[in-house]
N, C-alpha and C positions, 0 to 999 in steps of 0.2 A: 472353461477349465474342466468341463467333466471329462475330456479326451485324460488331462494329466489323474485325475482321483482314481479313473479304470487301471490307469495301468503301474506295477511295482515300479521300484525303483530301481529295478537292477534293468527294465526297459526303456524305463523312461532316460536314462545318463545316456545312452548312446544315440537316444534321439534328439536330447540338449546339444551333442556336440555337430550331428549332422546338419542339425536345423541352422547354424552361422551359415554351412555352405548351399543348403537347397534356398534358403531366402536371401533376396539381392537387399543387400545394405548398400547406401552412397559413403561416401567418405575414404578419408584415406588409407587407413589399417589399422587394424584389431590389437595390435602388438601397441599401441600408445594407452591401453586400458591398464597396462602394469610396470607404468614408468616410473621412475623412484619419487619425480616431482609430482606426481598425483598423489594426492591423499588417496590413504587406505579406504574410507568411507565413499569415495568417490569409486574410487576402482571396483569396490562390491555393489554400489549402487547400479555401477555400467552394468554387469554383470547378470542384475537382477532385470534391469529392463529390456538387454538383448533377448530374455528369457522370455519376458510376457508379450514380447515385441513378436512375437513365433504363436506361441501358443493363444493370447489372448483376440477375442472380436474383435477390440480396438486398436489390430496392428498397424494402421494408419496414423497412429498420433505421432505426433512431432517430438522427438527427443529437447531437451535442456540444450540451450547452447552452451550451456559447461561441460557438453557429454559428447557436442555437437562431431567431432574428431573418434569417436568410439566407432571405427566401421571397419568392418573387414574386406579386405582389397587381396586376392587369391590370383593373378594372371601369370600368364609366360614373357610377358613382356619386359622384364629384368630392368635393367639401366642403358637402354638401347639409348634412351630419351634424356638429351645433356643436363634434362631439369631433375631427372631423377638424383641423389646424391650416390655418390658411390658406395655410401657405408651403408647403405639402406638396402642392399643389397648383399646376399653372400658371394665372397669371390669363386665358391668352389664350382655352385651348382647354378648360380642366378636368381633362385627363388627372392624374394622380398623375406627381410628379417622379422620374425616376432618372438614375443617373447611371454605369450598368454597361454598359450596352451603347446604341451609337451606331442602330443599325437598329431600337431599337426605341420603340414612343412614349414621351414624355416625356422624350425623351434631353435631357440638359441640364450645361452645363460651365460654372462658373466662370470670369468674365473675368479674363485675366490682371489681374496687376497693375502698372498703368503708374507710371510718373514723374511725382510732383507738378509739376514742370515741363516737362512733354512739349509744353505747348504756349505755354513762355514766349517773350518775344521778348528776352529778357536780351542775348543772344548779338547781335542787332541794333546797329549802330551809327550815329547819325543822320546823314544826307550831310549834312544842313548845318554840320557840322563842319570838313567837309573842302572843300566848296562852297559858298559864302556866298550867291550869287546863282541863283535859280531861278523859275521861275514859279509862279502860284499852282495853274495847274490841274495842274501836274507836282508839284506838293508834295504834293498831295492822296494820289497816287498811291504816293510815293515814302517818303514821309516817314513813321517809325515813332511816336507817339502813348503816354506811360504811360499804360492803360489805367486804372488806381487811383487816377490823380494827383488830387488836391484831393476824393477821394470821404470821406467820414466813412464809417466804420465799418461803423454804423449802419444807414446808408442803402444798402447790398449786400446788395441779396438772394439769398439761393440759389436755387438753380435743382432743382424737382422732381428726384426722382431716377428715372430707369426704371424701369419694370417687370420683372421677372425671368422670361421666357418661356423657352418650350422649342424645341431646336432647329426644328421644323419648326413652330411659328408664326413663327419669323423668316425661314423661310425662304419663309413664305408674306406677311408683312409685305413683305419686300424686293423678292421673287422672281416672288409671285406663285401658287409650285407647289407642290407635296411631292417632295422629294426620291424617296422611294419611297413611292407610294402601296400597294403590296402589304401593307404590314407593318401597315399600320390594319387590313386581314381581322383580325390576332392578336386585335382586340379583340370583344367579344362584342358581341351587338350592345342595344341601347339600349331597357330592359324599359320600357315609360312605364307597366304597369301594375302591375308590382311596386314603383314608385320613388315616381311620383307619383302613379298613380291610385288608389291603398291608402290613402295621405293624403285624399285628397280623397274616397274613398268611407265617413270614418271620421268617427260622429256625432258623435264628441268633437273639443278639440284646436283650435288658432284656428282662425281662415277665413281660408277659403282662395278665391283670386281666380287666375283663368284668363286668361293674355292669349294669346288664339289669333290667332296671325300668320299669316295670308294674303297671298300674293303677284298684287296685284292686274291683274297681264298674266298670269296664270297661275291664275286664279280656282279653277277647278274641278280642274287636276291640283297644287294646292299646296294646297286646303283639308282639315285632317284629319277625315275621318268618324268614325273610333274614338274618338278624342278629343271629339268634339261629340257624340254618342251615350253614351260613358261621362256626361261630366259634367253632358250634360240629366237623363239618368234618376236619377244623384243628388239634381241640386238637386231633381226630383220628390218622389223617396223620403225625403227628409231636409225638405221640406217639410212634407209630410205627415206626420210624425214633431211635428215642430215645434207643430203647431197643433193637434194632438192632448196636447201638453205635455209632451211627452218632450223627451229630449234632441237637437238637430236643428243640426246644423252644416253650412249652407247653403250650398255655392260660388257665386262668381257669375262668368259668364261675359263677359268682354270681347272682342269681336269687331275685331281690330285689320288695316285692309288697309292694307299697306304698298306702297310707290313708285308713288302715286297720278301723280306727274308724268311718269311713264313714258307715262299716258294723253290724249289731244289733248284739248288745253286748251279746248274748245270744248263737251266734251262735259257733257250739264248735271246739277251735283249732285245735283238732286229724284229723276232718272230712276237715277242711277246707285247712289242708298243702296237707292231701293224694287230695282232689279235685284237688288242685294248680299242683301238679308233676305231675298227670294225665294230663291234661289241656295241660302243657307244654311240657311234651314228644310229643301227638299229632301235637302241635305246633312245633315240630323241634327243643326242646332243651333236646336230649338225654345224653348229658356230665354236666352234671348240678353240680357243687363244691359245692355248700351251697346255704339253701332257709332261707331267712331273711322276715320276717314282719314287718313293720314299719309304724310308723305314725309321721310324721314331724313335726305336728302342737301340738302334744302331749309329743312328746322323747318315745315314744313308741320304744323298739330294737334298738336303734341309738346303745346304749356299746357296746354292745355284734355284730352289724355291723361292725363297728370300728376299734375291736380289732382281727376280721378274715379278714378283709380286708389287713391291717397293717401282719399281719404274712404270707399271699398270697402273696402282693408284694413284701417282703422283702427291704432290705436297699435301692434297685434300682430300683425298679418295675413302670409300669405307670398302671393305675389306668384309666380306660376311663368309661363313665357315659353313659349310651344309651338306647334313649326309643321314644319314639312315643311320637307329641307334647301334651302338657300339662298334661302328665305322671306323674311331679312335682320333674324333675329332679334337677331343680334351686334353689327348698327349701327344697330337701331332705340334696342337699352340706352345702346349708346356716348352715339347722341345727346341720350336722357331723359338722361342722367350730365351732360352739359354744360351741360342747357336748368338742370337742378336747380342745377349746381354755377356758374353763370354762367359761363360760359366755359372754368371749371377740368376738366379731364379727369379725372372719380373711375375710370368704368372703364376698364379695358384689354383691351376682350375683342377677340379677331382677327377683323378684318377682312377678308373673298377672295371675291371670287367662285365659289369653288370649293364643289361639296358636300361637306357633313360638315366643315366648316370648327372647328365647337365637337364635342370628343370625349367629354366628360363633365359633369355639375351645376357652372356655378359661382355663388356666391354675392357677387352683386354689393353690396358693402358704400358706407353715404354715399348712398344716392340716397334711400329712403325715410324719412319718421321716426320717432321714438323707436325702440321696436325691431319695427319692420317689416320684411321682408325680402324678396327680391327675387332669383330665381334664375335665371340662362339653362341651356336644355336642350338638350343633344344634338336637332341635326336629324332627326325623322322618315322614314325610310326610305322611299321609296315609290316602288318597282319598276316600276309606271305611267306613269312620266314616262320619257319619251326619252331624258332629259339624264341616265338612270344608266347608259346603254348608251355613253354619249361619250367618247374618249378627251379630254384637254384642250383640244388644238387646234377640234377639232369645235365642244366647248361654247362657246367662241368666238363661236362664228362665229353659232348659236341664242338666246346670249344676247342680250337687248334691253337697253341701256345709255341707249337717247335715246328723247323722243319719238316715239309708235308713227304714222307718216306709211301710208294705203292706197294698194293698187296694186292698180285694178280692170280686172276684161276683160269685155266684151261680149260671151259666145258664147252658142253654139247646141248642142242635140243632137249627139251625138256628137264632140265635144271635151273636152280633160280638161288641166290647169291641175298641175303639179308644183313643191312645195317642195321645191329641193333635191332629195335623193334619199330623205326621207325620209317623205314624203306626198305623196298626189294625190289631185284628185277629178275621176271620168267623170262628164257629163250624158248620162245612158245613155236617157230618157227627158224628153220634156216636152210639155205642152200649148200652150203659147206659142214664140216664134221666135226669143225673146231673152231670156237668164238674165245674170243683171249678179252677177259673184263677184269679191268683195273681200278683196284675204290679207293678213291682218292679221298680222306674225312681225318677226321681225330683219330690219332693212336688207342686210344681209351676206349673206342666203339670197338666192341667183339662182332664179330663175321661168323656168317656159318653161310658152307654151301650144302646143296643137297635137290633130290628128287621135287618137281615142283607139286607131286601129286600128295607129298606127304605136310604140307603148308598150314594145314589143319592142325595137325598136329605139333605145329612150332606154336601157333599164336596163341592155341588153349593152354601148352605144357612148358613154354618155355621165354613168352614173353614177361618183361618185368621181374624177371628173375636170371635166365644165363644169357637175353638177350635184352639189353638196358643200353639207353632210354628204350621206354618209361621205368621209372624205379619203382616196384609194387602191379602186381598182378589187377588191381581196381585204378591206378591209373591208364592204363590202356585205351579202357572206355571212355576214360575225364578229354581226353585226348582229340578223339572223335572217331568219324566212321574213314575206314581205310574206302579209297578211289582207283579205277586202275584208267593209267594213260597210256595209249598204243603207240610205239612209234615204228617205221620201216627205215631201217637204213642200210646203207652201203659201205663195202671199202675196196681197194685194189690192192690193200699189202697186209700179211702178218705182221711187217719189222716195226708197226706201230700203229697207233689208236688214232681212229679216223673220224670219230664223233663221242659227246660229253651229252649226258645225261643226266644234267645239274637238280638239285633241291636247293630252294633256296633258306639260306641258313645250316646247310649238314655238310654238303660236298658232292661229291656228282661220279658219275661211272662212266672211265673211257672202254669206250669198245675198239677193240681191232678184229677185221674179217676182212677175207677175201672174197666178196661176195654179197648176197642178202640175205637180209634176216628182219623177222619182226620180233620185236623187244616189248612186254608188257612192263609197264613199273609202276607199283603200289604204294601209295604213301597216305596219310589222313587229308581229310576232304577241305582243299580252299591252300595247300600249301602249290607256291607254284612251282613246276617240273619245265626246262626248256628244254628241248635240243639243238646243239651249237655246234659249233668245228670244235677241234680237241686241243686246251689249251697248253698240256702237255703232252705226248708225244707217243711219251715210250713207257716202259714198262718193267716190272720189276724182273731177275734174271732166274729167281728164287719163286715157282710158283706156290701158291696155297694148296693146301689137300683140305680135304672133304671133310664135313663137320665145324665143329666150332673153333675157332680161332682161340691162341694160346693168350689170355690176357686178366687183368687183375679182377675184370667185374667175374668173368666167369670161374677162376677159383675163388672168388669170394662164394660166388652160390654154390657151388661145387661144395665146398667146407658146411656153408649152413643147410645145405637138405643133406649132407654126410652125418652133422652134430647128433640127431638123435638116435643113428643109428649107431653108431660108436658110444652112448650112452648106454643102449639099452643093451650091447654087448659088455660093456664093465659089470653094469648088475651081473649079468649072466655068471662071469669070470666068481664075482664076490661069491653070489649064492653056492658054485659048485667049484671047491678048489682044483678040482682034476680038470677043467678045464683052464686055467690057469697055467697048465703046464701038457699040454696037447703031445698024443706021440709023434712020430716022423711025419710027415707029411709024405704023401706022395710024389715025385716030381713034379709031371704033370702040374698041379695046385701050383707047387713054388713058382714056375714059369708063369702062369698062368696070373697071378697075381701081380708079380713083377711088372707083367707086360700090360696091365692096366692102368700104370701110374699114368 
């Protein structure tokens, strides 16, 4: 105990609460320490010995088997497992329910309990008791209605009841955020090969059907190779099993790209599926069952997903959801849940634009039939992409919400093209006079083109301020060290873009030339950069001019380094009235002024 007497208590509370998750307890869950059927005395007792159970010599002693059930159980593992109970689990995110502690996941409280009449109007009294004469359109307004009157019984339906989520899905339903996204590190992180790929690698036991979710503006930094790699080389080996007359339980893969309407509606199907099976053979899914497009937010392909999903698993099948975080795994189910239930909303999983939105397996019940089963996974990790470096604000501003519109420039050697602050590409080289670069990202990321010699002077004077992300001149650094990656390419046409020069998680740059060129592209150090064929094509008809693009981050900074100087121009004005009323201006000036807006 002298570790606890050295240190105050404003250090020691945050090491009570981390020391549950750095020490392995046996048992079920922590959330049973402050169940209504435990005494109070008990509940503080548990509390006190988790305490000296950490800090004391004798961490080895045995708990009271009245206490025996006091353990904290923190996995990804959700309700995958039929023994698990369904309520024991949140519908939104999959975590395990508790109810012990507010900071940590799954925290969850009971709604009070209201008054059956909280929201009668009993208490209401009709004005036209007291006013006989009124208009109709003031009646409308005014006048109280029994809402039950002349209804039969019968004929009143109730009203579904909520879901029962946990603090921070609602906080992300309402809000938007996580209150404190630190306390998610507690959880481990998400085995897809001890959970689900052990299933799927096992010759016995139903079959098993793969809906690999891809994020189709984000093709190459959202599609999971481990994943497409694992479960080709099974259905291989388990085919081959098969046909030899052994026992062979053969997964099948379904190749799902999701928020196709994100992509310009012009662009043509034929071109864009042969792009997609290209893409993904590359990527390690050479056993491919079926390629679906879909848009959730539209019903875009949901049927016809659906109804090949349903005839892949058959009466018995599970059904697993898997994809890189914010892929849009949780409102692709939402949506299959409504297209199955006509309108009726069977799941409830959370919805955010935010990564790692689902924190453990949940088993979405009511969508398949007989007993088929249907499970969303924990978002895939994948440290590659930009968007895990981003504070919230940032991701904002990178994510793509609408129709992806181009913004193309016309330069030459020695010029270089900046998204934001978090990519650029030099034409360090070329054999032609004119390179035609297309940035295909969020409307929200500001552009600037310019001399590549003057580069120095972007990233001191004008990152983190009229070029965001990063938001703040000291996150730059938080960020890491900028990389540059070389590539050579070719084209034989101006009428369109012959290669894509992707980041994964931002967007990518088509080039069009006639000719060669070497292309330098800079971005922070570990994000992956590929070069591919061009997913789209063409190009905008309206080129970009030189300097910084017209958009909301940069007259926001524009306004705040203008604020004090416009400040210290009103003092000016106060202290000396005559200028407050300046003579003629010269022309010259007025022009000149004018033309700076």
């Amino acid at each position: 105990m002298l570790l606890c007497r050295n240190l105050s208590p404003s250090r020691l509370k945050p090491l009570l609460s981390l020391s549950l998750f750095a020490h392995p307890l046996a048992g079920p869950s922590l959330h049973l320490l402050s169940q209504p059927s435990r005494p109070q005395h008990l509940r503080n007792q548990s509390k006190l010995l988790l305490f000296f159970d950490y800090f004391c010599s004798q961490s080895q002693q045995k708990l009271p088997s009245s206490l025996a059930s006091t353990r904290l159980s923190l996995t990804r593992d959700g309700n995958y497992d039929e023994a698990t109970p369904t309520n024991a689990v949140c519908p939104g995110c999959g975590v395990h329910i508790q109810d012990s502690n507010p900071k940590h996941p799954g925290f969850f409280t009971a709604p009070s309990a209201k008054d059956p009449d909280y929201n009668s109007r009993a208490h209401l009294v009709r004005t036209s008791l007291f006013e006989p004469e009124f208009s109709g359109s003031l009646k409308k307004g005014i006048i109280v209605e029994d809402e039950a009157e002349n209804v039969e019984p019968d004929l009143m339906m109730k009203k579904p009841e909520k879901p029962i989520v946990c603090a921070r899905c609602h906080s992300l339903r309402h809000y938007g955020k996580v209150k404190d996204p630190t306390t998610e590190n507690l959880l481990p992180d998400f085995d897809f090969d001890h959970t689900v790929g052990k299933r799927l690698a096992s010759i016995k036991g139903t079959r098993s059907v793969v809906l690999m979710v891809v994020d189709a503006v984000d093709f190459d930094g959202s599609f999971p190779k481990k994943v497409a790699k694992l479960v080709s080389e099974t259905i291989e080996e388990n085919y081959t099993a098969w046909k030899e007359g052994k026992s062979g339980n053969v997964p099948r893969m379904v190749l799902v790209v999701t928020k196709i309407d994100l992509l310009p509606s012009s662009l043509s199907p034929t071109r864009f599926e042969h792009w997609v099976r290209q893409r993904a053979r590359e990527g390690g899914a050479v056993k491919i069952t079926k390629v679906h497009f879909v848009s959730a937010v539209r019903n875009w392909g949901l049927k016809g997903l659906v109804e090949d999903v349903v005839g892949l698993a058959g009466s018995r099948g599970n059904v697993w959801a898997i994809g890189a975080q914010n892929a849009g795994k949780s409102t692709l189910l939402n949506a299959i849940a409504k297209c199955v239930g006509e309108g009726r909303a069977i799941s409830h999983l959370t919805e955010a634009p935010v990564p790692g939105t689902t924190l453990g397996i949940v088993r979405v019940d009511g969508v398949l039939p007989v007993q088929a089963k249907l499970f969303d996974t924990p978002g895939l990790l994948h440290p590659h992409q930009i968007t895990t470096r981003l504070n919230r604000e940032e991701q904002k501003l990178v994510c793509i919400s609408k129709e992806l519109k181009p913004r193309t420039y016309r330069i030459k050697a020695g010029h270089t093209v900046h998204i934001g602050g978090l990519m650029r590409l030099d034409i360090e080289e070329s054999s032609v006079e004119t390179v035609y670069v297309t940035v295909w990202a969020s409307p929200l990321l500001p552009l600037h083109m310019g001399k590549t010699e003057k580069v120095a002077t972007m990233v001191t004077g004008h990152f983190g301020s009229q070029l965001q992300p990063p938001i703040g001149e000291k996150r730059a650094e938080e960020l890491g060290q900028w990389v540059k990656h070389e590539f050579r390419v070719s084209g034989s046409t101006w009428d369109s873009s012959s290669v894509d020069i992707a980041a994964a998680g931002l967007g990518w740059f088509a080039v069009g030339l006639k000719g060669e060129a070497v292309l330098g592209v800079w971005t922070y150090e570990g994000i992956d950069v590929v070069l591919r064929n061009s997913l789209i094509p063409y190009r905008s008809q309206i080129f970009e001019e030189s300097g910084f693009t017209v958009s909301k981050i940069v007259a926001n900074a524009d306004q705040a380094l203008n604020k004090p100087q416009r400040q210290s121009e009103k003092k000016k004005k106060r202290k000396d009235p005559k200028a407050a009323f300046p003579a003629e201006l010269p022309r010259s000036t007025v022009e000149a002024s004018s033309n700076s807006c």
